[in-house]
C-alpha positions as CSV (number, residue, x, y, z in Angstrom):
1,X,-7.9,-54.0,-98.5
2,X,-8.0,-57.5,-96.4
3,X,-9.9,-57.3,-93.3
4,X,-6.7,-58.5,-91.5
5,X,-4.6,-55.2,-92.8
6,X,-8.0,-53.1,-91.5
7,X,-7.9,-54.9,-88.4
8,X,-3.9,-54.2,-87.7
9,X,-3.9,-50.7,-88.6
10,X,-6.9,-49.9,-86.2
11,X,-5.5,-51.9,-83.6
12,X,-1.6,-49.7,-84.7
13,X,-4.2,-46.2,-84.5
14,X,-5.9,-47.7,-81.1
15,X,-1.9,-48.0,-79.4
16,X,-1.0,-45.2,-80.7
17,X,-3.6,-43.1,-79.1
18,X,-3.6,-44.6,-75.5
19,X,0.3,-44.0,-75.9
20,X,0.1,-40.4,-76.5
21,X,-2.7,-39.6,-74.4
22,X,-0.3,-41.0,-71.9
23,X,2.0,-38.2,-72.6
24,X,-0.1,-35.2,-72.0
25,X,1.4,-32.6,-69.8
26,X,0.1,-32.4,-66.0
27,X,-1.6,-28.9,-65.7
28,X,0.5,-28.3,-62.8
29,X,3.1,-28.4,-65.1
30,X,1.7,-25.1,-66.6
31,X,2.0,-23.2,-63.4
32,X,4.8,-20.6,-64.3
33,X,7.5,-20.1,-61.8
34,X,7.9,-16.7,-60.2
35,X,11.1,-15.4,-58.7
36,X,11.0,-12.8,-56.0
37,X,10.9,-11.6,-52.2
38,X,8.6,-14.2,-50.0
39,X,9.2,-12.5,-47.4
40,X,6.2,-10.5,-45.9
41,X,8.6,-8.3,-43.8
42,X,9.8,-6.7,-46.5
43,X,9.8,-3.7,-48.5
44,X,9.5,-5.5,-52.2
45,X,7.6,-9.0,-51.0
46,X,5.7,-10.5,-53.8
47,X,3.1,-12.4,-53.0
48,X,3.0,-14.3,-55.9
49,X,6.7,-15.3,-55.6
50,X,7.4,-19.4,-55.9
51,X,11.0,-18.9,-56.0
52,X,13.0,-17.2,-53.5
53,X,15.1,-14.5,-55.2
54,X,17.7,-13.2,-52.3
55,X,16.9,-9.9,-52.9
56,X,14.8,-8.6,-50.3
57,X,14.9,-5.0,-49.1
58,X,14.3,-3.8,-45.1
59,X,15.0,-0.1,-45.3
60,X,11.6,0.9,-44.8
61,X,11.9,-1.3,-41.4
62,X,14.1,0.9,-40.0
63,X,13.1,3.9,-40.9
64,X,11.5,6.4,-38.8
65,X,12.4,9.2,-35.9
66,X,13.4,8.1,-32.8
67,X,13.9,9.5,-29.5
68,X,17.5,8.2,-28.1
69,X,19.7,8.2,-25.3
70,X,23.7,7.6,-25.5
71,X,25.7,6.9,-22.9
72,X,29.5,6.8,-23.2
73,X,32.3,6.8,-21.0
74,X,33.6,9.9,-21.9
75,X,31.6,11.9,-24.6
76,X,27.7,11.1,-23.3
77,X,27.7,15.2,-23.7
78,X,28.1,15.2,-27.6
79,X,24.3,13.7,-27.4
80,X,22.8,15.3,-24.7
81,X,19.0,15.8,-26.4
82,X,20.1,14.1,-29.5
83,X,16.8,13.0,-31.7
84,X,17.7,10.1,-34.4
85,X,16.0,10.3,-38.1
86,X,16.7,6.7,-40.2
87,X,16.1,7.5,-43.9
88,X,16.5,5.0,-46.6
89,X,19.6,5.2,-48.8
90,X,19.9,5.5,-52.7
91,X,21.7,1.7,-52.0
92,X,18.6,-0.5,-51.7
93,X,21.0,-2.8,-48.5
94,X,22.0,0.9,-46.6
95,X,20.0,3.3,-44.4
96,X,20.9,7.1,-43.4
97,X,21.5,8.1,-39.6
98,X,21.1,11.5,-39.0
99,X,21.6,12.0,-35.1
100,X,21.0,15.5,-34.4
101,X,21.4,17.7,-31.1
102,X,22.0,21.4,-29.9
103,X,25.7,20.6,-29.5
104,X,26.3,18.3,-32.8
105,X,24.8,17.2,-36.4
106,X,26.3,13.3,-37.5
107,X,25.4,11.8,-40.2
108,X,26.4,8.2,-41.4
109,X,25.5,5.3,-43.4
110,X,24.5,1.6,-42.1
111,X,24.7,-1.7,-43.9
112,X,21.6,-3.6,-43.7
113,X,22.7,-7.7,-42.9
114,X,19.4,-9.2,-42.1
115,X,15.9,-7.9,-41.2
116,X,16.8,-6.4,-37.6
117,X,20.4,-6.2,-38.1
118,X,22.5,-3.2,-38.9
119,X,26.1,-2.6,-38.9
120,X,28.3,0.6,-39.0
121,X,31.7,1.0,-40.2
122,X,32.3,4.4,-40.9
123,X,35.0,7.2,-40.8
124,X,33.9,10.8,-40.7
125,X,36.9,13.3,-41.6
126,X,36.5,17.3,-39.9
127,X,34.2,16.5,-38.0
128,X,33.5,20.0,-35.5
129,X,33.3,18.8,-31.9
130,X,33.3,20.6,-28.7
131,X,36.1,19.5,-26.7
132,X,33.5,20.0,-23.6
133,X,31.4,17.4,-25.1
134,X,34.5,14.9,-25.2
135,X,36.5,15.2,-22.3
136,X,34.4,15.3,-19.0
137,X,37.3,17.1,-17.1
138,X,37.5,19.9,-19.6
139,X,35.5,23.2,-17.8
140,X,35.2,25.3,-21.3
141,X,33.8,25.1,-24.8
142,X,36.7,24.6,-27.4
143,X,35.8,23.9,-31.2
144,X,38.3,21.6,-32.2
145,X,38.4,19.1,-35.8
146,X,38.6,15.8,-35.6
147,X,38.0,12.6,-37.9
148,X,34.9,10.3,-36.1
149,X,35.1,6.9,-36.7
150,X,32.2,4.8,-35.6
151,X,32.2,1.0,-35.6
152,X,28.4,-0.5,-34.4
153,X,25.8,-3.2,-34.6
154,X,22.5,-2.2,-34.0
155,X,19.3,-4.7,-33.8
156,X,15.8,-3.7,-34.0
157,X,13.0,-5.7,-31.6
158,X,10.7,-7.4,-33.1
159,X,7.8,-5.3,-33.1
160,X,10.3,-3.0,-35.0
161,X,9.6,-0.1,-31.9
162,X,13.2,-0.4,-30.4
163,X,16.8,-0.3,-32.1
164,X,19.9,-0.7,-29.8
165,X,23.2,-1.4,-29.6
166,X,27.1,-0.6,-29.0
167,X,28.8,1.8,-30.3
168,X,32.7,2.9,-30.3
169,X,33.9,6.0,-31.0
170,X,37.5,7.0,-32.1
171,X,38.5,11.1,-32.3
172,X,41.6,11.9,-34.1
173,X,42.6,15.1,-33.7
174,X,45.5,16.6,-36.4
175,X,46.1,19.9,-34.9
176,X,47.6,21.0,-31.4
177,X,45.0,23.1,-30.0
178,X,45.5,25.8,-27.4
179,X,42.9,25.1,-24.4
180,X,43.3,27.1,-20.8
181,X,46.9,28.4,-21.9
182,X,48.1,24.7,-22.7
183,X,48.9,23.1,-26.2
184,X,47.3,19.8,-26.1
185,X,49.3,17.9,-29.2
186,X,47.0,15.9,-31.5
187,X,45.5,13.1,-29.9
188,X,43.5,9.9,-30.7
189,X,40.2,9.1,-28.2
190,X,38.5,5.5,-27.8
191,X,35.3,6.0,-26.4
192,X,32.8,3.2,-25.8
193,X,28.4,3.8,-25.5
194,X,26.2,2.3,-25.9
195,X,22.7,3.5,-28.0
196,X,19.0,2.7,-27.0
197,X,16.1,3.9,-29.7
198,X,12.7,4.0,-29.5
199,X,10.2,5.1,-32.3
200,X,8.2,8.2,-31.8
């Protein structure tokens, strides 16, 4: 073998060295993308999330007893010393309301829509109401059966203590009910409150 053949193939190994070591990865390029919550408010943050996954959970933000106070313009009665109990739901973007007073037990769900934002959109069918509690001119108790809808936004403060917000109420009543020797036909009831929370 000619010393000119040696020399070219050392100086073919010599490029083709500096070429590949040239190509090595970066070792950041090793670091392994994680997809999750980065959000610390949540229920399911992962700290070692890179990659925002959209699929972060508040129940656990909203959950809690509360002591309330309703005022409507007709029906404030149906929560006279109401207590509120927020559970989560088996639906990972829901929570359980579970308002509960000496007159009245309701029970709905709300649709979490960010952090410190609820909405509710429900319909309650035979739901047992005291016409007392509805109608501020009425003088004595009546069990009547309605269907409760309740449309509302609530928002929580930031330090997660307070939740408050509008609610409005419609009673549908199906039957004519007797009431101080007058049949009052079935009727339907707006009613507007509002709802003010605060954690015990």
């Amino acid at each position: 073998m000619s010393i000119k053949l040696i020399s070219n193939l050392l100086a073919i190994f010599l490029i083709s060295g500096i070429l590949l070591s040239g190509c090595k990865k970066d070792p950041e390029d090793d670091i392994k993308e994680i997809s999750g919550c980065t959000d610390p408010a949540a229920d399911n943050y992962n700290a070692q999330a890179t990659i925002e996954a959209k699929n972060c959970i508040y129940q656990n933000r909203f959950s809690g007893k509360y002591n309330i106070n309703v005022a409507c313009d007709q029906s404030s009665a149906l929560f006279s010393d109401a207590q509120l109990e927020i559970k989560p739901a088996s639906n990972k973007d829901q929570i359980a309301f579970f308002i509960t007073s000496s007159s009245t037990d309701i029970h709905f769900l709300g649709r979490i829509i960010s952090k410190d934002t609820v909405v509710v959109d429900t319909l309650i069918p035979n739901f047992k109401a005291d016409l007392k509690n509805l109608i501020p001119l009425a003088t004595e108790s009546k069990i009547i059966t309605v269907d409760l809808g309740i449309k509302s936004k609530f928002g929580l403060t930031k330090d997660i203590r307070n939740l408050d917000g509008d609610m409005k109420l419609k009673l549908i009543s199906k039957d004519t009910v007797e009431y101080n020797g007058l049949k009052i036909p079935p009727i339907t009831l707006d009613d507007n409150c509002t709802l003010k929370a605060t954690k015990q």
